[in-house]
DODOTI-650194 format. One line per 5 residues: their letters; for each residue x, y, z of C-alpha. Coordinates in steps of 0.25 Angstrom, whole numbers, plus 5000, padded with zeros to 4 digits. Layout:
N
A> X,Y,Z  ...
//
This chain:
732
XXXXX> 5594,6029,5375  5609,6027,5373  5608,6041,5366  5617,6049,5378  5633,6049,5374
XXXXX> 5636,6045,5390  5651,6046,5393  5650,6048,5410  5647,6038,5418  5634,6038,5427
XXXXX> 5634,6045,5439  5645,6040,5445  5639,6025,5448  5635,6028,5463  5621,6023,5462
XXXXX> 5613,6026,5475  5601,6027,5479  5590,6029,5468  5582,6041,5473  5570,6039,5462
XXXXX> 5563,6025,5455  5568,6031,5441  5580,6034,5443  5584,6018,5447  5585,6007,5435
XXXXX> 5585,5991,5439  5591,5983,5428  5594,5967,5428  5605,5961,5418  5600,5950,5414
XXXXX> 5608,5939,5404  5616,5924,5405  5628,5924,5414  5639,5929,5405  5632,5940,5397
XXXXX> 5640,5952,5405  5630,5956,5413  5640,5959,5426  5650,5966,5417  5638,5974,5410
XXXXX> 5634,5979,5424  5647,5983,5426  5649,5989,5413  5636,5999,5417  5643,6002,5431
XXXXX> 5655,6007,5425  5648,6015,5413  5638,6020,5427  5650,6025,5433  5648,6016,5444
XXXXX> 5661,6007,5444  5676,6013,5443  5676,6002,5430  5671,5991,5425  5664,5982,5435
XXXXX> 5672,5990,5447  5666,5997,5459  5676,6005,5469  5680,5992,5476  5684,5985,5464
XXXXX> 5671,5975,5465  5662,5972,5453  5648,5979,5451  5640,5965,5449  5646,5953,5453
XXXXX> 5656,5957,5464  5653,5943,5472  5665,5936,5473  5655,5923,5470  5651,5929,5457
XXXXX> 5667,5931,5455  5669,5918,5458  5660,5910,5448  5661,5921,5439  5647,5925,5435
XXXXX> 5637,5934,5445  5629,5925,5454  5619,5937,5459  5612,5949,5457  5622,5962,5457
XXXXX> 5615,5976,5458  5623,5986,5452  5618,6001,5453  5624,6011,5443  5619,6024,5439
XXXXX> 5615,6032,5426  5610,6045,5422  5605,6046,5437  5599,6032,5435  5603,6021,5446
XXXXX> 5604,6009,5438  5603,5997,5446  5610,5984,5437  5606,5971,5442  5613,5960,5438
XXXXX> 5611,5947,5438  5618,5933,5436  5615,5926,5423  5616,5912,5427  5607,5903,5429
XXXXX> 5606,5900,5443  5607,5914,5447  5592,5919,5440  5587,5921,5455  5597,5933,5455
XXXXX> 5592,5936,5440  5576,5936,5445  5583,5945,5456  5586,5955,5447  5575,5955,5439
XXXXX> 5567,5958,5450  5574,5970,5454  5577,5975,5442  5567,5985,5431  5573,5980,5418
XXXXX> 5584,5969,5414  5597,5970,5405  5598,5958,5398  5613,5954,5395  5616,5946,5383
XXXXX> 5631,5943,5378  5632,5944,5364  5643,5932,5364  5631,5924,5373  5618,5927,5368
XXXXX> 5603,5926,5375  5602,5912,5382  5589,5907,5387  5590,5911,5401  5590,5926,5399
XXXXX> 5578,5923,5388  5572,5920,5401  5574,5931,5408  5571,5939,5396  5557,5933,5396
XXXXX> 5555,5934,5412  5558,5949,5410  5549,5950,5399  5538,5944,5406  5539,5956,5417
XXXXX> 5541,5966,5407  5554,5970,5414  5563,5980,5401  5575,5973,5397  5588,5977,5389
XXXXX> 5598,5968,5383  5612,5969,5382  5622,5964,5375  5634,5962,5379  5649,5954,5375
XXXXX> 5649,5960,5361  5664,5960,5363  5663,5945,5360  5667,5937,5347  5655,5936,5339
XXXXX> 5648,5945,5348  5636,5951,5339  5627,5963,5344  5616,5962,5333  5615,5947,5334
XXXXX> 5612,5948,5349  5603,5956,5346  5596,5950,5337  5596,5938,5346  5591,5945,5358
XXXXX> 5579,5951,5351  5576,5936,5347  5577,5930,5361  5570,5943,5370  5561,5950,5360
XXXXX> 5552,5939,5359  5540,5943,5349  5547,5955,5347  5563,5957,5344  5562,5970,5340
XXXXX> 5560,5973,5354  5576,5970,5357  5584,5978,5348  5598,5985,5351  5598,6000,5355
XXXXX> 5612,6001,5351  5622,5993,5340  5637,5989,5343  5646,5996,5337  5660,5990,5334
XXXXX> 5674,5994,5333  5685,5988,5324  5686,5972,5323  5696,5967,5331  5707,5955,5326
XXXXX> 5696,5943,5328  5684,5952,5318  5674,5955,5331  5673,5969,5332  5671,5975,5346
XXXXX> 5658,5985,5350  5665,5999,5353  5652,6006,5354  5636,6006,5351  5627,6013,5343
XXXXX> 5615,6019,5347  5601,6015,5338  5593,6025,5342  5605,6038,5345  5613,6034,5333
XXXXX> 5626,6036,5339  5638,6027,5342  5641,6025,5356  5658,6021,5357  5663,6013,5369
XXXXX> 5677,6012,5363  5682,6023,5372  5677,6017,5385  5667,6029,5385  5654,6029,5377
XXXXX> 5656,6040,5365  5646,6044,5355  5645,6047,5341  5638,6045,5328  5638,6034,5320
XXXXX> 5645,6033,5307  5637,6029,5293  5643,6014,5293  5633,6013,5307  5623,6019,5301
XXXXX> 5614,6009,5294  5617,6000,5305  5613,6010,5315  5600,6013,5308  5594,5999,5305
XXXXX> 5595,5996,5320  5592,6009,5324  5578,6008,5315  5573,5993,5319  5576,6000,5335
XXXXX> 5566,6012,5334  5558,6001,5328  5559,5993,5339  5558,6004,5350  5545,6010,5343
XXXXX> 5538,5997,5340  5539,5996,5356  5537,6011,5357  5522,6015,5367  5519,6027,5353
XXXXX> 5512,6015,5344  5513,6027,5332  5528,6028,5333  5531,6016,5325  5523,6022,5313
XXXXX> 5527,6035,5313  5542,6027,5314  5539,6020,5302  5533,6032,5295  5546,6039,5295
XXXXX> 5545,6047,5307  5557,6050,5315  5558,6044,5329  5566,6054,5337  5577,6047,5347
XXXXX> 5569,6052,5358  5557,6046,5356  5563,6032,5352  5572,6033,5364  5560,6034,5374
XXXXX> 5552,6023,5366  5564,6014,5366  5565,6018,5382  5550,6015,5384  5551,6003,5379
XXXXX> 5564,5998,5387  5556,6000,5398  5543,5994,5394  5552,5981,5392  5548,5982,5377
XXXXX> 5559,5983,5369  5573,5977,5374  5585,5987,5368  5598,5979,5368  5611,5985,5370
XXXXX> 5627,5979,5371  5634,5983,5382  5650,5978,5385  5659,5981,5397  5666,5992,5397
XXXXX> 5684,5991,5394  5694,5992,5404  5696,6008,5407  5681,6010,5399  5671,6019,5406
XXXXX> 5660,6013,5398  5654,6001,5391  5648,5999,5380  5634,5998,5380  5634,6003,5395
XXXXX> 5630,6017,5395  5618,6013,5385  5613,6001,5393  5614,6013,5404  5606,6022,5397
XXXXX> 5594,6010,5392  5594,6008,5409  5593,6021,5413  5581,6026,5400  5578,6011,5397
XXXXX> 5573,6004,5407  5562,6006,5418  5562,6013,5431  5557,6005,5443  5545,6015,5441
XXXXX> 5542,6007,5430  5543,5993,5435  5529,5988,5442  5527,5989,5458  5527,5975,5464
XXXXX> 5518,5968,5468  5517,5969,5483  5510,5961,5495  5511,5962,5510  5518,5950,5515
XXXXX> 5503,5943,5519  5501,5946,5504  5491,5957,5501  5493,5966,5490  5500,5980,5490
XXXXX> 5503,5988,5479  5513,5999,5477  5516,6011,5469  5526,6008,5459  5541,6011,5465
XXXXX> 5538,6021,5473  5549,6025,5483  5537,6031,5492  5529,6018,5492  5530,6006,5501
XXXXX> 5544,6000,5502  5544,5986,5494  5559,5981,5491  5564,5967,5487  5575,5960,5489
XXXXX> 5580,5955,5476  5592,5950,5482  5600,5946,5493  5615,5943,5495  5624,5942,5506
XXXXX> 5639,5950,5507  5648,5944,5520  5650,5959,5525  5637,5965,5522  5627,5953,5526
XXXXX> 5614,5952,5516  5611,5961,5505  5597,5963,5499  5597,5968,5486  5582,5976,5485
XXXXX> 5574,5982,5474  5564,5993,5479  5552,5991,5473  5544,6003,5482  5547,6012,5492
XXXXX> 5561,6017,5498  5570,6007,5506  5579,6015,5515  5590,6012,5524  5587,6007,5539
XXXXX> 5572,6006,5537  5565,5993,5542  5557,5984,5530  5551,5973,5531  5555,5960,5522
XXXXX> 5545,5952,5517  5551,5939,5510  5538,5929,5506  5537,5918,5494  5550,5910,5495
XXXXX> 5548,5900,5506  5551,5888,5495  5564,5895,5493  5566,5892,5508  5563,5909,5512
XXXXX> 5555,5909,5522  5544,5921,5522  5546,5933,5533  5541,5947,5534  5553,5954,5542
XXXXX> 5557,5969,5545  5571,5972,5542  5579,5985,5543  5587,5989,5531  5599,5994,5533
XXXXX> 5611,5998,5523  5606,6000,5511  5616,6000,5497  5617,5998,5481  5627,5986,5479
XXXXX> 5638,5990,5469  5646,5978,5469  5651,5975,5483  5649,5988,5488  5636,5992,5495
XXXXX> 5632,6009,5492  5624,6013,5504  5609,6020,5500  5601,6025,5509  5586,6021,5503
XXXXX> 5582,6013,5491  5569,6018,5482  5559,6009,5476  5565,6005,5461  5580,6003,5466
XXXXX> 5589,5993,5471  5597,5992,5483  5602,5984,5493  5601,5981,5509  5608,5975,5517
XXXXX> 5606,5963,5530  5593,5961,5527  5593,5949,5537  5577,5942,5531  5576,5949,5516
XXXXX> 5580,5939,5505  5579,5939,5491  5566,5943,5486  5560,5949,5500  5552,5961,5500
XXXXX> 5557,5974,5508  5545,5983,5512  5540,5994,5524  5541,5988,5537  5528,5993,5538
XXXXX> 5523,5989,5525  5527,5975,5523  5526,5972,5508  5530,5959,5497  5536,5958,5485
XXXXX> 5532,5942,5479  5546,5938,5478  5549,5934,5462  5550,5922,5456  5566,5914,5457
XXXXX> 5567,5901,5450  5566,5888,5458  5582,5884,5463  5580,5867,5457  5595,5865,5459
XXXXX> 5598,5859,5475  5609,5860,5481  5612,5850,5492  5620,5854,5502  5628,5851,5515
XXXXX> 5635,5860,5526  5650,5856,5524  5653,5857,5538  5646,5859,5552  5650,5874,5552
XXXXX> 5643,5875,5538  5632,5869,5544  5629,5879,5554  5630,5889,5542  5624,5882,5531
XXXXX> 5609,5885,5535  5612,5900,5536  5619,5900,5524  5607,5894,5516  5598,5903,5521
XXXXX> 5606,5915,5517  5608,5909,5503  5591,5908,5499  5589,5920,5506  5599,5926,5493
XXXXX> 5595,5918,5483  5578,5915,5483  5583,5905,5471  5588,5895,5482  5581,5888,5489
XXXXX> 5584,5880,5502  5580,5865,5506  5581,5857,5519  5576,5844,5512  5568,5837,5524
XXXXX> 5570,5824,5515  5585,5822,5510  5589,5833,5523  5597,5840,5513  5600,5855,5511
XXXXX> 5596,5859,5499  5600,5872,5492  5590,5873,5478  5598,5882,5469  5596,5888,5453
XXXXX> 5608,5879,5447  5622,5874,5450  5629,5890,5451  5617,5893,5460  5621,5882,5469
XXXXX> 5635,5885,5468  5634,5900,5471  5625,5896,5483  5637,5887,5488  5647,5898,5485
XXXXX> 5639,5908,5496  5636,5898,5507  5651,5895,5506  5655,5910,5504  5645,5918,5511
XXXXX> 5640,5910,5522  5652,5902,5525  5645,5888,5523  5651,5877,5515  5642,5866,5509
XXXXX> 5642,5853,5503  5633,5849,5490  5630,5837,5492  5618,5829,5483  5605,5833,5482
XXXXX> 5595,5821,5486  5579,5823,5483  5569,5817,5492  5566,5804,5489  5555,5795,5495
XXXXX> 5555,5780,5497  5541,5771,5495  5536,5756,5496  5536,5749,5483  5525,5740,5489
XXXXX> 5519,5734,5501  5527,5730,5513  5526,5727,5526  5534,5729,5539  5536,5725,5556
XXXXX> 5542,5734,5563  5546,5727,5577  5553,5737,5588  5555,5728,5600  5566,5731,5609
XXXXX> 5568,5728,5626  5580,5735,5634  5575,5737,5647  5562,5746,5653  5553,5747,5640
XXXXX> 5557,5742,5627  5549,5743,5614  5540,5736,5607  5534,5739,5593  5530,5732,5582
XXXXX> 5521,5736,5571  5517,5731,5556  5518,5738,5543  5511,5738,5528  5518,5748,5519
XXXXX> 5512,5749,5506  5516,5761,5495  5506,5773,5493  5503,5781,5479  5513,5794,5480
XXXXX> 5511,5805,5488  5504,5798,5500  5515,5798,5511  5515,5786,5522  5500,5782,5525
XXXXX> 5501,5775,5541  5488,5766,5541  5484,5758,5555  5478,5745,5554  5484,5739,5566
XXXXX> 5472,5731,5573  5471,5723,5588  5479,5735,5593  5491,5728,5589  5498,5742,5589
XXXXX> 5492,5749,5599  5486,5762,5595  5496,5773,5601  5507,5766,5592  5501,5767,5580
XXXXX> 5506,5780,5577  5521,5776,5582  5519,5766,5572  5516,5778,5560  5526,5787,5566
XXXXX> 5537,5776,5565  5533,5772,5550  5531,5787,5548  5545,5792,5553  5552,5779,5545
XXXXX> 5544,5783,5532  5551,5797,5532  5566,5792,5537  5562,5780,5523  5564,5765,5524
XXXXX> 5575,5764,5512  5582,5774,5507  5579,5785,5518  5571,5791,5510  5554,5794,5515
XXXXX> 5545,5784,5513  5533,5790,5508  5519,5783,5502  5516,5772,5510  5506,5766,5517
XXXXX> 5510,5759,5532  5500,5752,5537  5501,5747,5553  5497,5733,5554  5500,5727,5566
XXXXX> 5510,5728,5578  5513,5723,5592  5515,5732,5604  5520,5731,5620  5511,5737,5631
XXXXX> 5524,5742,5637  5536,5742,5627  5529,5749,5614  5528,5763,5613  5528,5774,5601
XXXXX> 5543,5774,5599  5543,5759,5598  5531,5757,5588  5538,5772,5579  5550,5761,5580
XXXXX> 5542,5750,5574  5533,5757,5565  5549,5761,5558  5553,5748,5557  5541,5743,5552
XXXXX> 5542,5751,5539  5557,5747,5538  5555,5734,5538  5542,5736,5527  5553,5745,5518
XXXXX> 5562,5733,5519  5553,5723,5513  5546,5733,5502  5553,5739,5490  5555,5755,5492
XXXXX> 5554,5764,5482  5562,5776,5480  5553,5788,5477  5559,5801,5470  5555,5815,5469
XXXXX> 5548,5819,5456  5547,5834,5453  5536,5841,5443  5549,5848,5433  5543,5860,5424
XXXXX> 5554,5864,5413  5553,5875,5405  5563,5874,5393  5564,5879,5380  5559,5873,5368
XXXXX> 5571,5870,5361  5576,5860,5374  5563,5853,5377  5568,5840,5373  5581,5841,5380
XXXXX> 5573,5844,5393  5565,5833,5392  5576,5823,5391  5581,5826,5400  5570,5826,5410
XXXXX> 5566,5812,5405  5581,5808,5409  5580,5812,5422  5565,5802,5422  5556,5815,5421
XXXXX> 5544,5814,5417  5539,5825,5406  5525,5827,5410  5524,5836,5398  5528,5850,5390
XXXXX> 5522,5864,5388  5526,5874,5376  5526,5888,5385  5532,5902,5378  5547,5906,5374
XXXXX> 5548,5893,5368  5548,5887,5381  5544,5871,5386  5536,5867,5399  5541,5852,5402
XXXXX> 5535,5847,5414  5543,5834,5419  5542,5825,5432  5557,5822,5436  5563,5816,5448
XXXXX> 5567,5826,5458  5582,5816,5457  5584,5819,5443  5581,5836,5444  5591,5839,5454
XXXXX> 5601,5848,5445  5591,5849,5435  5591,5863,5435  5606,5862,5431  5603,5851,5421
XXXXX> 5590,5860,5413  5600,5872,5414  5610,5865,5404  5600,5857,5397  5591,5870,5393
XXXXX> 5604,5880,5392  5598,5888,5402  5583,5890,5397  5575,5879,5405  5570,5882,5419
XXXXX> 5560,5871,5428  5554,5871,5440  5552,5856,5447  5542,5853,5459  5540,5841,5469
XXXXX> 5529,5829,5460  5531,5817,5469  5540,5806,5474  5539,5794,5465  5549,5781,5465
XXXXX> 5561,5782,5458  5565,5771,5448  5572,5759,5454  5586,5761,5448  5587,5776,5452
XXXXX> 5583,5773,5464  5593,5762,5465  5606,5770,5460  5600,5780,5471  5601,5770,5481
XXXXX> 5616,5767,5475  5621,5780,5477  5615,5785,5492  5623,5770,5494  5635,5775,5488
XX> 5635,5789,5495  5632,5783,5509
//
């Protein structure tokens, strides 16, 4: 591997249509916004052949992030498929956003990739956000390679890095991530940091020389030598101690000679088992260069390193009514199963789909049935359509190259798919099948937001709908209670992308505007009430009058109506009017506007009219009856209380805490679970979490995550529900 003196590009960068499941490579770059993984992708495409320079296709676009959103905040805000090609191998680069908020468009990408390219910036290190997704790919198995990349920097040092990612992914076992090749360096310059021209390889023993702009190959001369070979020993270690030949190590250690060969196939084997993690530095390539460094060997690890979609496990299947199917393992012949792993919109073009082709063969103009199941807390409703396909195209920046069919292991995309959304399934009309939708983290952000205008208005339901049917890490909320639009996003960039595309995509303009939770009001104590509805105009009037006892109830037992009217003082056709009234009252609340909720109203007497009274009249009284109880009775506030779950690291446990006891949580308890991780289970009020997501971000730099459900309503303390009451005051 790295062992070919490559100095043509590939073949002529036009990926097409894969004709075979081994001749097709799905790759993920994963790291922290601001490691290069955008300019690394681009850096590939050139050395492919695939872009007329760096980062330029014929158009004068960008490879990967060619949205003119992603130009204006500066950073990528979404998945990007690039396809190159290599030694007849169709490499399919997927790369994905490293902030935060944007980790539905990183699950995104692991799900449709083999293997993973972990990007680390030599000027940045390993934060703990990519240690995370380090573990999620261990935990699947799924082979994984680490660059490393902005060694041009001040203080930039290659065998540091290293030595710090073998502490943070190999785990038990840090011989596991060693370096296949060693920077090599040409004369200081003025400020003493030497620039890497070149690399050498461990296992081929030659220099490989970017200073040219072209890769160049030769020996080594004696002052790399014992440099080489201490590196190159503790790596044949490492690749044989992961080696399948278990007598390989001792015949090693006896003295025998391991040919290239063999170690190359070993190392190879083990890349692909997701054993042993080479790592490799990679830098863009310079103005009027054909090449960069590092490229054609990060090329060369993908195309013999990392799996075909052979290797990758079939996926488990149902029929949408959910019974069992299995399938050969991507098999272009077999069933058609595809997913959606991601869907944009383009004001010319409409929707695009971005699938992965699990199984079978998805061809132009043929009729497929989308099944999309398991999201309806996201606000996607289930459906089991039959859609025709029609274009379909590899994306290469803004441009869209027409194929006529995709086979089972490759990646493609489909345009006006009017019902698929992310993470539908795509199967024969006549075979109707399902993928189980992966897991996406819980949006805990909201959103509160308002059409600007009436125009925006008629737009902004259509808009919304578009947006979730994108991005399965919103989630949409018509709040019955507060009568609010509610859009539930990852973090504050989330929310502003979100913004940025109703406003640019869809034409509609909103306003934030504060988020309120669904708060309930309650009786402090007994109270009574006469609601008297007595009016004459002329032909039949109204007459109503009732009595009421309101006493509070334990939590969670709603309004209890009880009857105990005697002598047929109310007669008995008005008694429901009378709970109806109390009923429809207790839901518009008798204080703040607010519910009223865990009360008992017991009817205890009441006057009618054989002529004048009648349902309306005693709904009438029944109201006024409890207004007039609320008036004399002292009315709690009651407040949300959500069940908050944090898992932090050890080393901000205590800062965690504190900080949930100052927003009057309640830590319920903690639980020790592995990677030196903490469980702290809280009960907060749902007032005091609303950017809590934001606020846990900052506090953990990144590491912590939670999840929070619905506990009950309970009252809120006197003064914060006072200086509630002084501020819906001063904002009316």
């Amino acid at each position: 591997m790295g062992d070919k003196a490559h100095t043509h590009p590939g073949a002529a960068g036009r990926a097409t249509a894969a004709d075979h499941p081994a001749s097709v490579r799905n790759v993920v770059l994963v790291g922290h916004s601001g490691s290069g993984k955008t300019t690394l992708v681009e850096a590939l495409a050139l050395t492919a052949g695939a872009v007329n320079r760096a980062g330029r296709v014929e158009d004068g676009g960008c490879v990967s992030d060619y949205d003119d959103m992603e130009h204006r905040q500066q950073r990528s805000v979404q998945l990007s498929l690039v396809p190159v090609e290599w030694d007849g191998i169709k490499i399919n680069l997927l790369d994905t956003p490293g902030y935060a908020d944007f980790v539905g468009e990183l699950r995104a990408g692991l799900r449709a990739a083999d293997a993973a390219l972990f990007v680390v910036s030599a000027s940045d290190g390993v934060d703990g956000s990519t240690r995370m997704v380090w573990e999620e790919c261990a935990a699947v198995g799924m082979p994984r390679a680490i660059v490393i990349t902005h060694l041009e920097a001040a203080r930039a040092d290659f065998e540091e890095m290293t030595r710090i990612c073998a502490e943070a992914f190999g785990g038990d076992d840090p011989d596991a991530v060693l370096p296949l090749y060693l920077p090599l360096h040409g004369p200081p310059a003025p400020d003493g940091h030497a620039p890497v021209t070149g690399l050498v390889g461990l296992l081929s023993r030659k220099l490989f020389d970017y200073a040219s702009g072209e890769r160049v190959a030769s020996d080594p001369g004696e002052a790399e030598l014992p440099q080489l070979d201490e590196a190159r020993s503790m790596l044949i270690e490492g690749i044989i101690s992961e080696s399948e030949d278990e007598t390989l190590m001792e015949r090693y250690l006896g003295g025998e000679q391991v040919d290239v060969k063999t170690l190359i196939e070993d190392l190879e084997r083990a890349v692909a088992r997701g054993v042993f993690f080479p790592v490799l530095a990679a830098a863009p390539a310079a103005d009027g260069a054909r090449q960069g460094l590092g490229t054609v060997e990060l090329l060369e690890l993908i195309t013999r390193g990392f799996p075909t979609p052979l290797e990758r496990a079939a996926p488990r299947v149902t029929t949408p009514e959910g019974a069992g199917r299995e399938l050969r393992m991507c098999d272009p012949e077999e069933s058609l199963v595809a997913e959606v792993v991601k869907t944009s919109s383009d004001p010319y073009v409409g929707r695009i789909s971005m699938i992965r082709v699990f199984s079978g063969t998805l061809r132009a103009d043929q009729t497929v049935h989308v099944s999309g199941h398991g999201m309806t807390d996201r606000g996607h409703e289930d459906h089991d359509v039959d859609e025709r396909i029609g274009a379909l195209s590899t994306p290469f920046g803004k441009q869209q190259r027409p194929v006529s069919h995709v086979i089972a292991g490759d990646l493609a995309c489909v345009a006006k798919l009017t019902r698929a959304e992310t993470g539908d399934t795509l199967s024969a009309k006549d075979d109707p099948l399902l993928m189980a939708p992966w897991e996406m983290p819980d949006p805990l952000l909201p959103l509160a937001i308002e059409a600007h205008s009436k125009p925006d208005e008629d737009k902004l339901s259509q808009g919304l709908a578009r947006l979730v049917a994108e991005d399965p890490t919103m989630r949409l909320e018509h709040n019955q209670d507060t009568h609010q639009v509610v859009l539930w996003c990852l973090g504050e960039a989330h929310a502003d992308v979100a913004l940025e595309r109703l406003r640019s995509r869809y034409g509609v303009q909103v306003d934030v505007v504060p988020h309120r939770v669904s708060l309930r009001e309650t009786f402090g104590g007994r109270a009574a009430g006469r609601g008297r509805h007595v009016k004459q105009s002329g032909g039949h009037g109204q007459y109503a009058i009732c009595e009421i006892e309101v006493e509070p109830l334990p939590g969670g037992s709603g309004i209890e109506f009880v009857d105990k009217v005697v002598g047929g003082a109310v007669p008995r056709q008005f008694i429901p009017s009378v709970e109806k009234g109390v009923r429809t009252q207790a839901a518009k609340g008798v204080a703040a506007g607010h519910p009223l909720i865990d009360v008992r109203v017991t009817l205890l007497d009441g006057k009618a009219h054989s002529v004048d009274s009648s349902d309306a009249a005693f709904q009438t009284a029944g109201a006024l009856a409890l207004r007039e109880a609320a008036a004399e009775a002292r009315i709690h506030l009651l407040e949300p209380v959500a069940e908050v779950s944090v898992l932090v690291g050890d080393d901000y446990v205590g800062a965690v805490m504190s900080d949930l006891s100052g927003r009057r949580g309640k830590v319920l308890g903690t639980e020790q679970t592995s990677g030196g991780r903490t469980l702290i289970r809280a009960e907060v009020p749902e007032i005091e979490i609303g950017r809590y997501a934001v606020d846990l971000r900052s506090l953990s730099h990144g590491t912590a995550r939670f999840d929070r459900r619905y506990a009950r309503h309970e009252p809120m303390p006197a003064q914060v529900a006072d200086r509630l009451r002084e501020e819906v005051r001063a904002a009316s």
